[in-house]
N, C-alpha and C positions, 0 to 999 in steps of 0.2 A: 504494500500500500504506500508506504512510504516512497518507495522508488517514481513509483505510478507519480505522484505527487510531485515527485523534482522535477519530474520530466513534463509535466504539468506546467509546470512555473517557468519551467526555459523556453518552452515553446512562448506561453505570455507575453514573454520580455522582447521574442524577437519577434512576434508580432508586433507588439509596440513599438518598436524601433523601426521597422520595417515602414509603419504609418510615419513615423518622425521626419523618416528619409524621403517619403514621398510630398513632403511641404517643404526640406531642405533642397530640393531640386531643383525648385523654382527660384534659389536666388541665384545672383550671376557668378557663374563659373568662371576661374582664372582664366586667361589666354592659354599657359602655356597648357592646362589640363585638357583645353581641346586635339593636342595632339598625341594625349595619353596613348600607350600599347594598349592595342586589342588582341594580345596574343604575346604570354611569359614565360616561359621557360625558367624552375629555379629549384635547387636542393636544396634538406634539409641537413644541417650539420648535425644537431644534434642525436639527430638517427643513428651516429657511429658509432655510440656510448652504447645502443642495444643491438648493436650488432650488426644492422640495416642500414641500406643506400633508398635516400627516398629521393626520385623525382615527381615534380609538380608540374602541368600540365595546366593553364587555366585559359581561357576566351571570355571576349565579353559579349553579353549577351544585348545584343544594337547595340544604342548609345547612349543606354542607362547606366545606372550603376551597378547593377548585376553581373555578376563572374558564374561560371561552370568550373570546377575546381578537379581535375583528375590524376592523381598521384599512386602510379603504382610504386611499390618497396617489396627490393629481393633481400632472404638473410642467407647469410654462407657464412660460416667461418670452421675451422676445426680446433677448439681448446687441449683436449685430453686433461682435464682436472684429474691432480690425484686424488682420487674417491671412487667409491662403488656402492649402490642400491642393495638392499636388502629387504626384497619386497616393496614396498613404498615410501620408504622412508631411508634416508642416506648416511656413509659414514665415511670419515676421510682415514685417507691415509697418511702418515709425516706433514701434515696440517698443523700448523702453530696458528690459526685463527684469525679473526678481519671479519670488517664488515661487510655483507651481500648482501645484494638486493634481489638477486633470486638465486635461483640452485643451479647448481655444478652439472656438467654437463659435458659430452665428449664429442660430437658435432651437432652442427644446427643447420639446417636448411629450411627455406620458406618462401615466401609471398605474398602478396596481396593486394589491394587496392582501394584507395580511397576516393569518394565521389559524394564532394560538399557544393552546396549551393552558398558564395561571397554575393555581401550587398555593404555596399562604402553608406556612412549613415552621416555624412557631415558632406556640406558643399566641394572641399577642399577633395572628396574623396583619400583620406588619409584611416578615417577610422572606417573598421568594417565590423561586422560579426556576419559568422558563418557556422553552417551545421549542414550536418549530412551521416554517412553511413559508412562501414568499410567493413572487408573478409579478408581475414588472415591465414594461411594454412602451415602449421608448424610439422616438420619431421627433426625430430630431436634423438641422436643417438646417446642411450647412458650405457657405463659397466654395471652390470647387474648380476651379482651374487647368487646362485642356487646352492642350497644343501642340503644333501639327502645321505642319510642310514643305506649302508653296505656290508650284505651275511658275506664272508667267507671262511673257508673251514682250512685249520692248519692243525699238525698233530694229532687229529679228531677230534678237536674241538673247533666249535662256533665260535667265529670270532663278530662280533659289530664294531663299523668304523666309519665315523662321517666325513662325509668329503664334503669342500667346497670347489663349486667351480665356477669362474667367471666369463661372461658372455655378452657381447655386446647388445642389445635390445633398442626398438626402436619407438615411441610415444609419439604419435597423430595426434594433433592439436588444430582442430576449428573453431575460431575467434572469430566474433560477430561485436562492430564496438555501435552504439550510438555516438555522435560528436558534435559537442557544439564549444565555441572559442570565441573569443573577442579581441582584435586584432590591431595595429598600426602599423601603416604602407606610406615609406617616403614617398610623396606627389612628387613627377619627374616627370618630363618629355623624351628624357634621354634613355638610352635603352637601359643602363644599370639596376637593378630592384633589389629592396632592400626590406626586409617586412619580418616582423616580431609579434605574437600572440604567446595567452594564458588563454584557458579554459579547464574545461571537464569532458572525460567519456566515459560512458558507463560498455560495462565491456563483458559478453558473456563465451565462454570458453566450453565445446564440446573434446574429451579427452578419448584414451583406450579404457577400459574398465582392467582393474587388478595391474596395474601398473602407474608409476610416480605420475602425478598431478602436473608436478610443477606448477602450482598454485600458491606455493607458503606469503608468497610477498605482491605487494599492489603491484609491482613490474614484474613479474613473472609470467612467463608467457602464456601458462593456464589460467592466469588468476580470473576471476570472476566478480564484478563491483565494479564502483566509480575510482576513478582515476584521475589524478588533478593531470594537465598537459598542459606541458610549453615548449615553447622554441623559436628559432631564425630561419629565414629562406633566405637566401640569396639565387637572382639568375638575372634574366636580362627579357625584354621584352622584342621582338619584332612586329613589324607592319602598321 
C-alpha cells in the first residue's frame, strides 16, 4: 500500500509540473535556445562504479520541450572474488574485511534498456524531470560449495567421509525498475552536453529459486525496493 502511495504522489508532482511547463512556454525563449540539438548523444560515468557502460540516446519530440530518452547499458567484467557460496548465503576466503555494497561475485554479464519520457519545466529549458521504465537481464557467475557424505569400505569396515566440492554456478536475474528523477541540463547551442540528476526507482528483481539472491544491499543486482539514483551525462548533440 505504501508503495502504491509513493508512486501515487510522483506521478502528482509530474503532473503538476508538466501543467507549470505548459504556461512556462509561453514566455520568450532565449535566441540562442532556438538553435538547441534535437538529437544527443551522451554517457553515463557513473555506471563504471557498477560495472556498466551506459549510452543515452535522446530526440526531441517537435519543438517543444519534450525528449524520448533511450539508453541501453551492457555489464561485462570478470572479478574472481576470493569467496565461495554455501547454498545461499557466502563465505570468504583470506578476506581481512571492507565495506560492500553488494556480494562477491566471479563474472557478471548483462543488459538492458532504459526508455524515459524528459520535459524541460523552466523557459530556459535547463530544468527537466523525467520518468519512465527499464529491463535489466543479469547472468552472474558464483563459486558455489557442495557437500555430500561418502560410504567407502577399507579393512571391512565402513568408513563415512565428507567431501567438499567447488563448482562454478550460474544466477539469472530479471530486473524491472520504475524511474522517475529531476534533472539540470547546461542550455547550449553548441554541441557539448552536460547534465546532472537525483531521483528515485523503485526496482523489482525476478531470480533462480534455491540459489544466492544477490539481494542483501539496495545496489545489489537482485535487490528488490526503492532506490535513491544519481548521476552525470556527458555527450554532444547533433542537427
Amino acid at each position: 500500500m505504501i508503495k502504491k502511495s509513493f508512486l501515487i504522489v510522483l506521478a502528482v508532482c509530474f503532473v503538476t509540473c508538466f501543467t507549470q511547463a505548459q504556461d512556462s512556454d509561453t514566455k520568450p525563449v532565449p535566441r540562442y535556445l532556438s538553435t538547441q540539438k534535437k538529437i544527443t548523444f551522451a554517457i553515463q560515468p557513473f555506471q563504471w562504479f557498477n560495472w556498466g557502460w551506459r549510452f543515452d540516446f535522446e530526440t526531441r519530440i517537435g519543438d517543444g520541450p519534450g525528449w524520448l530518452q533511450f539508453g541501453p547499458t551492457v555489464y561485462s567484467i570478470t572479478k574472481n572474488d576470493n569467496h565461495y557460496y554455501d547454498g545461499n548465503s557466502y563465505r570468504y576466503q583470506n578476506w581481512s574485511g571492507g565495506l560492500r555494497i553488494r556480494e562477491p561475485f566471479y563474472k557478471l554479464k548483462g543488459g538492458g534498456l532504459d526508455v524515459n519520457y524528459k520535459h524541460f519545466i523552466d523557459s530556459y529549458r535547463s530544468l527537466y524531470l523525467a520518468a519512465g521504465l527499464s529491463y535489466t537481464r543479469f547472468n552472474i557467475d558464483y563459486n558455489g560449495r557442495l557437500g555430500k557424505w561418502k560410504d567407502f569400505n577399507e579393512d571391512g569396515l565402513l568408513y563415512h567421509e565428507y567431501t567438499s566440492l567447488e563448482k562454478i554456478h550460474t544466477q539469472h536475474i530479471n530486473r524491472m525498475s520504475i524511474n522517475h528523477y529531476f534533472g539540470y541540463q547546461v542550455p547550449s547551442r553548441h554541441a557539448f552536453l552536460f547534465d546532472m540528476f537525483v531521483g528515485i526507482s523503485y526496482r523489482h528483481a525476478i531470480s533462480d529459486k534455491d540459489k544466492p539472491k544477490f539481494d542483501e544491499h539496495p545496489y545489489s543486482y537482485g535487490y528488490t525496493g526503492f532506490v535513491f539514483m544519481t548521476g552525470l551525462r556527458f555527450g554532444f548533440g547533433i542537427k
